[in-house]
DOZAGU-428563 format. One line per field, with one value per residue (C-alpha): y, z, x; residue in three letters; residue number from 1. Coordinates in pm, 1 decimal. Layout:
<pts>
north	c(Y,...)
up	c(Z,...)
east	c(X,...)
res	c(ALA,...)
n	c(NUM,...)
</pts>
This chain:
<pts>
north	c(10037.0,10240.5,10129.6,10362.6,10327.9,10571.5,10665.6,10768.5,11143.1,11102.2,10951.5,11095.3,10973.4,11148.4,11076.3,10726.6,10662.4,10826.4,10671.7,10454.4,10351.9,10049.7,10326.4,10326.2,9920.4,9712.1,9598.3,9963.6,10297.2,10653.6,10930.7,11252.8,11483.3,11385.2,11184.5,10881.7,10519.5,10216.9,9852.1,9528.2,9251.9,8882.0,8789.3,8447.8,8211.5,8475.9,8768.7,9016.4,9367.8,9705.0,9932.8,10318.8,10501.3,10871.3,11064.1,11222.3,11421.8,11144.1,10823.5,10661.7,10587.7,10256.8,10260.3,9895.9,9829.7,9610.2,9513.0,9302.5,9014.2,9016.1,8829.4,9049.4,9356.6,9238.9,9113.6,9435.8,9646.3,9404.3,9441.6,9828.2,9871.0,9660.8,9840.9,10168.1,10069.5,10214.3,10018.4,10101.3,10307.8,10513.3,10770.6,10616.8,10726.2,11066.6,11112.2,11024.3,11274.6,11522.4,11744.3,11708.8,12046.3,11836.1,11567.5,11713.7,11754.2,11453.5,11348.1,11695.5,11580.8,11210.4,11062.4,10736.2,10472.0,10303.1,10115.5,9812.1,9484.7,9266.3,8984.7,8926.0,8712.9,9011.6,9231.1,9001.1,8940.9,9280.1,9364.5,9082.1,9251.1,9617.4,9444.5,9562.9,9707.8,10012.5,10121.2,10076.4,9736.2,9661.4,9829.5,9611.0,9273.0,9322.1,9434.5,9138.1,8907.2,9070.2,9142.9,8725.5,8592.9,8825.5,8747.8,9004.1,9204.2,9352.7,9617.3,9440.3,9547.4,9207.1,9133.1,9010.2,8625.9,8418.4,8163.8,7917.9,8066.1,8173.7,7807.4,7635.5,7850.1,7729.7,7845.1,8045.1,8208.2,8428.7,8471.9,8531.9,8731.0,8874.4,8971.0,8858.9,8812.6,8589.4,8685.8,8442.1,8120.7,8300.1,8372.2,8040.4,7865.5,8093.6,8036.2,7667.1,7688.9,7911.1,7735.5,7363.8,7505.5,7447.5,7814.8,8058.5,8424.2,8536.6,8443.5,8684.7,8963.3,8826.8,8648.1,8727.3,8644.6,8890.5,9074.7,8958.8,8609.8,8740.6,8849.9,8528.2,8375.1,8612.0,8547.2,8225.9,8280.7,8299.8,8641.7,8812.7,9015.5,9242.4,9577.1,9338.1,9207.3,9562.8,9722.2,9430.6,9458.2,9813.4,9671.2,9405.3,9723.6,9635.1,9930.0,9898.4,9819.2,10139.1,9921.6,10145.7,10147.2,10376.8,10632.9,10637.0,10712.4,10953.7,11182.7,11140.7,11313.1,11578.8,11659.7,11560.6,11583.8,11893.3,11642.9,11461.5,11124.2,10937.1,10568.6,10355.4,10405.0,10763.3,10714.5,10463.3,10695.1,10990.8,10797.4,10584.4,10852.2,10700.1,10392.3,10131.9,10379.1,10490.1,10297.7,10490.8,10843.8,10823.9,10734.6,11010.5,11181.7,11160.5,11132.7,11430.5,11656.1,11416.6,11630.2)
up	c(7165.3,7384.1,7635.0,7833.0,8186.3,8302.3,8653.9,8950.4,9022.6,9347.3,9192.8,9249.6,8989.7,9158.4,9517.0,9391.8,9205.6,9515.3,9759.0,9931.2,9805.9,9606.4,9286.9,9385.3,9382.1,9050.4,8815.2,8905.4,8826.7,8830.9,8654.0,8843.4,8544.5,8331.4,8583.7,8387.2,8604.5,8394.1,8505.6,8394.6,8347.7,8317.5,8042.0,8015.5,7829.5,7601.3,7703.5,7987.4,7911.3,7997.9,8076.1,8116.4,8299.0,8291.5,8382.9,8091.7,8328.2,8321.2,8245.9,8293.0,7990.6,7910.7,7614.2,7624.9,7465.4,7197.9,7024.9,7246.0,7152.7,7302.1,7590.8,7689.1,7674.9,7940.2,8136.2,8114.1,8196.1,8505.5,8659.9,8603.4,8776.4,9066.1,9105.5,9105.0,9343.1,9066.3,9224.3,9578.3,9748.4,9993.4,10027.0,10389.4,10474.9,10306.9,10529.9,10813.6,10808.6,10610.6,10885.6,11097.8,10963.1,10998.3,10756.9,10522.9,10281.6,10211.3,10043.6,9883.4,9682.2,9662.2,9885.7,10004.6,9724.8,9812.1,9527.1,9517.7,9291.6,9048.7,9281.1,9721.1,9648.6,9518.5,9758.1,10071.4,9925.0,9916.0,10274.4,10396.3,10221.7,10433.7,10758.6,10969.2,10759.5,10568.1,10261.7,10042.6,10181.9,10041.6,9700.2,9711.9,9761.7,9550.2,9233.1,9311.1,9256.6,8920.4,8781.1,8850.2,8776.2,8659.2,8250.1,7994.5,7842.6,7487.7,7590.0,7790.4,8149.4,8391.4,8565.0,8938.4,8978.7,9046.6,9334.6,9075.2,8950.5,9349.1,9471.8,9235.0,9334.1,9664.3,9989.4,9870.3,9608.1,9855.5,10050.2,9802.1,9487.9,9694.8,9998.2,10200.3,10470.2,10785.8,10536.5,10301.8,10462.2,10492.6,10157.4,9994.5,10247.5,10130.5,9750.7,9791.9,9976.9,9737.0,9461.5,9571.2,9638.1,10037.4,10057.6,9882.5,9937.0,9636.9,9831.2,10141.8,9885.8,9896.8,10241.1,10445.8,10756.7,11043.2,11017.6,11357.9,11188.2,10861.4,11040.5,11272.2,10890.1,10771.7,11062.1,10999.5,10742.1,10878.8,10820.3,10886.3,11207.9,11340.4,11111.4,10761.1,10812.1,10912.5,10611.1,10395.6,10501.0,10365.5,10022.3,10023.0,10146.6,10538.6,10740.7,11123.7,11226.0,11230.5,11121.2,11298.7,11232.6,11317.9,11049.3,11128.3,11468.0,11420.9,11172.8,11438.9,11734.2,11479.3,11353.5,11653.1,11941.7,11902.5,11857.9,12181.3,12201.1,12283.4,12305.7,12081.6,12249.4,12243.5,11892.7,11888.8,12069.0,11856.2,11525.9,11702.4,11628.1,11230.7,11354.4,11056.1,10877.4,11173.9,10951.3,10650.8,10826.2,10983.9,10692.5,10507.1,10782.4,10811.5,10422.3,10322.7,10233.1,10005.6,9729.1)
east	c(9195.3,8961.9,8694.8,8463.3,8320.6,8068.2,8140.2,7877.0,7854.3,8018.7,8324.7,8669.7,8985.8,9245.7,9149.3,9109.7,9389.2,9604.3,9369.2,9668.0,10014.9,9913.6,9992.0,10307.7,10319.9,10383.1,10184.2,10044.4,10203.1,10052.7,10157.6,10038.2,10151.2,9870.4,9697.6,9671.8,9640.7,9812.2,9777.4,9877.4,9591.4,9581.7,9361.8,9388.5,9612.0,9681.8,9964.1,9869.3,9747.3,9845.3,9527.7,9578.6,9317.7,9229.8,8887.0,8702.3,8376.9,8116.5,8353.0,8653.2,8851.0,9072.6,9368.2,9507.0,9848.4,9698.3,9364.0,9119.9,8891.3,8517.1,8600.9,8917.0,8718.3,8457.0,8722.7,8912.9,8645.3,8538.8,8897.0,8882.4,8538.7,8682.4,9024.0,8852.7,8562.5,8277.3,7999.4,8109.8,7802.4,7949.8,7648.1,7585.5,7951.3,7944.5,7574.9,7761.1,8040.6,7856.3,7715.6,8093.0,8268.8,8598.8,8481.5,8237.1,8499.1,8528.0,8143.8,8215.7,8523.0,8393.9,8716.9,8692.8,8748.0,9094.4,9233.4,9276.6,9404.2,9218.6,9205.3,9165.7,9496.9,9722.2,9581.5,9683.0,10049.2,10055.7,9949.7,10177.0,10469.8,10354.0,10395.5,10664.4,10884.8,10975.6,10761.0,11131.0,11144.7,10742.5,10872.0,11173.3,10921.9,10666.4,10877.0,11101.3,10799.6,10623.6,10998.6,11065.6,10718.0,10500.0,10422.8,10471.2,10249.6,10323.7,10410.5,10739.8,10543.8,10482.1,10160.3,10095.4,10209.1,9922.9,9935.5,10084.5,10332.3,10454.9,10396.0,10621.9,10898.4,11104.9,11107.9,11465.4,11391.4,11183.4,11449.9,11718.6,11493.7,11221.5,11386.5,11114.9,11339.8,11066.8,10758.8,10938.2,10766.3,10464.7,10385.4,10535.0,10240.9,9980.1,10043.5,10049.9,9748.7,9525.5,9706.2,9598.6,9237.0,9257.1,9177.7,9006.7,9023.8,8892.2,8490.4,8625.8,8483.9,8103.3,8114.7,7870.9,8022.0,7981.4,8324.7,8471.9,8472.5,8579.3,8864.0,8895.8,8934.5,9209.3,9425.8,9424.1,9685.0,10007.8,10159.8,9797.6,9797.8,9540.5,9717.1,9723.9,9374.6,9212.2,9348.4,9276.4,8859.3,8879.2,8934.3,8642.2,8436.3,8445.5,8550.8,8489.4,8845.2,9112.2,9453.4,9650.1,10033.0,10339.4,10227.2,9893.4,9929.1,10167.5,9958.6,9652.5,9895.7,9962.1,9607.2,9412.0,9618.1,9843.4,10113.3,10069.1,10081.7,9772.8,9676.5,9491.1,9168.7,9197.1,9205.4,8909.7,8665.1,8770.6,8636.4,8400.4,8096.5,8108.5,8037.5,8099.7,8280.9,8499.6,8803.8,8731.0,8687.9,9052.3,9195.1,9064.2,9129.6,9517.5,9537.4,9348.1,9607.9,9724.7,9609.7)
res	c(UNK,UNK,UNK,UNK,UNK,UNK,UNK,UNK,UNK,UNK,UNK,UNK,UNK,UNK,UNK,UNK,UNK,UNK,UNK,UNK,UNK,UNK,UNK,UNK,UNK,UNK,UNK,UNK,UNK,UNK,UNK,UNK,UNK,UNK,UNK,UNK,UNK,UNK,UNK,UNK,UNK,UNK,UNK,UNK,UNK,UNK,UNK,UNK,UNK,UNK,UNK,UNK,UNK,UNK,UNK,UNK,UNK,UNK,UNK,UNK,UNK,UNK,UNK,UNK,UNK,UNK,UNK,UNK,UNK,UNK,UNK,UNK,UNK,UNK,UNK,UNK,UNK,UNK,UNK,UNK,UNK,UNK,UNK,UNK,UNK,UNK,UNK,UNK,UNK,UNK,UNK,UNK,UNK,UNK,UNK,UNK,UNK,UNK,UNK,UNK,UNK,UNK,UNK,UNK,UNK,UNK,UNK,UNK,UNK,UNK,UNK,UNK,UNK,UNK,UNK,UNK,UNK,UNK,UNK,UNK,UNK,UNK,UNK,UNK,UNK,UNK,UNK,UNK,UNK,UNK,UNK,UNK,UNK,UNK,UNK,UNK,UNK,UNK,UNK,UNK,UNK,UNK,UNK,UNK,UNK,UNK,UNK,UNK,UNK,UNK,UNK,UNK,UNK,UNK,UNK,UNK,UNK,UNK,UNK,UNK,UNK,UNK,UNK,UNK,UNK,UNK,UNK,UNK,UNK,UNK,UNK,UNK,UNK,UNK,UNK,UNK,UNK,UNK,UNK,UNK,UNK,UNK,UNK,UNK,UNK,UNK,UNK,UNK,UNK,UNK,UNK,UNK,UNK,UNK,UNK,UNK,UNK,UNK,UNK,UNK,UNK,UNK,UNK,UNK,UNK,UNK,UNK,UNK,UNK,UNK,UNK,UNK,UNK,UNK,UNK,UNK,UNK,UNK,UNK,UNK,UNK,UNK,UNK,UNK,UNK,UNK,UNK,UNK,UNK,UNK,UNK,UNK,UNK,UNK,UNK,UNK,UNK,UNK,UNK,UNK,UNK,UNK,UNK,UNK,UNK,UNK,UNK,UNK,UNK,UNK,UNK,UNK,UNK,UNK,UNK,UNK,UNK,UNK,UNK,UNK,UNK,UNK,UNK,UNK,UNK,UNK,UNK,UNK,UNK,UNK,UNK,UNK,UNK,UNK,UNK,UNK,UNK,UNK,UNK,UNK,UNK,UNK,UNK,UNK,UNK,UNK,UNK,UNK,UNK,UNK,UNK)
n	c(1,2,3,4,5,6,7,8,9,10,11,12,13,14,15,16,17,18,19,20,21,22,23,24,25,26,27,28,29,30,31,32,33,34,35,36,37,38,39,40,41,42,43,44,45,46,47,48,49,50,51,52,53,54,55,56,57,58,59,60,61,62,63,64,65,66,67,68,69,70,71,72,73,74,75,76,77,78,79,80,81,82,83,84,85,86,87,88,89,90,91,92,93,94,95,96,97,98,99,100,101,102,103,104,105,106,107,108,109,110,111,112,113,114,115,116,117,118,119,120,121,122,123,124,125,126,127,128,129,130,131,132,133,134,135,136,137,138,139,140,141,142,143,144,145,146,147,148,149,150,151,152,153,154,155,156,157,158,159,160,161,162,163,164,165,166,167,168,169,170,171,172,173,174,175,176,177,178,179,180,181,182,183,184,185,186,187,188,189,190,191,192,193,194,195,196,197,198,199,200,201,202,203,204,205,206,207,208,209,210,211,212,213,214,215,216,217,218,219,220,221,222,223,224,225,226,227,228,229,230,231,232,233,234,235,236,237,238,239,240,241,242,243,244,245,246,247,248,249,250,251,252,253,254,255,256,257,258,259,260,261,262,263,264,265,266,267,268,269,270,271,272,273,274,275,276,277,278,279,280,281,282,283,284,285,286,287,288,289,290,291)
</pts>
C-alpha cells in the first residue's frame, strides 16, 4: 500500500533522513543505496507496521508491509510527518545564517530537520542510552530492547517497547539483555513512571514553558544531564542549548580552531550570533560534510 505526503519546498530527504544517528538506531534503518527510510509503527492493538520512505520531487512517499484500515493510514501518515519534521518552519533559521558565507549552505540545501521517533518517550530512552558511552555500546542497548520487547510487524521487524512493556520487566533484565550497565536503574524508573502516568513526556512537545524550565523538568529524570536534555530540545524544536559532547568538540577544534583546543565558551560565543538557533547552526555546522 502507498501513501503520499507533500513536502515544503525547503525540505531536504537525505539531509533528513541522515540528519543524526537515530537511522542507524532500531526500529529505524536507512538504506543510502536507494535512499529509502523504513520504520516500524505501533498501530494499535493490531500488529506494528513497517513504513519505507523515499522522496518523489514534491512528496514523500510511504509503502507499508501490509494493507491499512482508515484509521492506520492517518496514524501512519501522522508518525511520518513527525519523524521527518514536515511542519517544522525553519525559515527564521535559514534567515539567520543566510547572509554568513559559512552557513548559507545550509537554507540552500534545506539542512536542519533532525529525525526523530514517533513519540518524546522513545526519543529520551534513546538519548539516555547515548550518554557516556561509545556509539557500539548505544547500538548494543537499544537493539537489545526492540529485539526483547519490541512486537512484530508482518514483516518479522520489532517496534520500539512502550513504557509498558519496559516497566514490567525487572531491574535485571536491563542489566543482563540490554547491557545497560548504571543506565539500567535509570530507565526501569522512567518506564514505571511514564507507564503509571506520574509523568508525561509526551506534553514536553507542546509545553510552553520557557526552555530553562523545560529543561529544569527533563533533569528531573534521573539519567538526564545537561548533554541528554540539550539534544533532546532539538527534537521538540527547542534549539538554544549546544549539547556539546567529546565529538562535538572535537570537530569544532578542527573546523573552527585549526585544531586547537578551545573551551566551551569559546565555542558558545562562536555560535552565539544565531541566537535561538545557535544549537542548530553548530550542528549543521560540524555535520555538514555528512553528505
Amino acid at each position: 500500500m502507498e501513501l503520499k505526503i507533500p513536502t515544503p519546498k525547503d525540505f531536504n530527504f537525505r539531509r533528513t533522513a541522515a540528519s543524526h544517528g537515530w537511522y542507524q538506531l532500531p526500529p529505524f534503518a536507512l538504506d543510502t543505496g536507494k535512499w529509502e527510510l523504513s520504520r516500524v509503527i505501533d498501530v494499535g492493538q493490531k500488529p506494528p507496521v513497517t513504513i519505507f520512505l523515499t522522496e518523489r520531487k514534491t512528496e514523500v512517499r510511504v509503502n507499508t508491509s501490509r494493507p491499512l484500515t482508515k484509521s492506520e493510514s492517518a496514524i501512519i501518515l501522522r508518525d511520518a510527518r513527525h519523524i521527518l519534521r514536515l511542519d517544522d518552519d525553519l525559515n527564521p533559521f535559514y534567515l539567520a545564517t543566510g547572509n554568513d558565507p559559512e552557513f548559507s549552505w545550509i537554507g540552500a540545501q534545506g539542512a536542519g530537520r533532525l529525525l526523530r521517533s514517533p513519540t518524546v518517550y522513545e526519543d529520551l530512552v534513546k538519548m539516555i542510552c547515548t550518554t557516556n558511552c561509545s556509539w557500539a555500546l548505544t547500538l548494543k542497548m537499544v537493539n537489545g530492547l526492540v529485539n526483547n520487547l519490541g512486537r512484530a510487524s508482518n514483516d518479522g521487524r520489532k517496534s520500539f517497547p512502550d513504557a509498558a512493556a519496559m516497566a514490567s520487566m525487572p531491574a535485571k533484565f536491563f542489566i543482563d539483555e540490554v547491557r545497560a550497565g548504571y543506565r539500567s536503574s535509570y530507565l526501569k524508573e522512567l518506564a514505571e513512571r511514564v507507564a503509571s502516568g506520574a509523568l508525561n513526556v509526551e506534553e514536553w512537545l507542546s509545553s510552553e514553558l520557557p526552555t530553562r524550565d523545560l529543561l529544569k523538568q527533563m533533569k528531573g529524570v534521573k539519567g538526564v544531564g545537561d548533554y541528554a536534555a540539550e539534544n533532546l530540545l532539538k527534537l521538540l524544536g527547542r534549539y538554544d542549548g549546544l549539547a556539546l559532547d567529546s565529538w562535538t568538540r572535537a570537530r569544532f577544534f578542527q573546523l573552527r580552531n585549526k585544531g586547537r583546543k578551545a573551551n566551551d565558551k569559546k565555542i558558545a560565543r562562536y555560535y552565539a550570533r544565531f541566537n535561538e538557533w545557535r544549537g542548530l547552526a553548530l550542528w549543521c555546522d560540524v555535520t555538514r560534510d555528512w553528505l
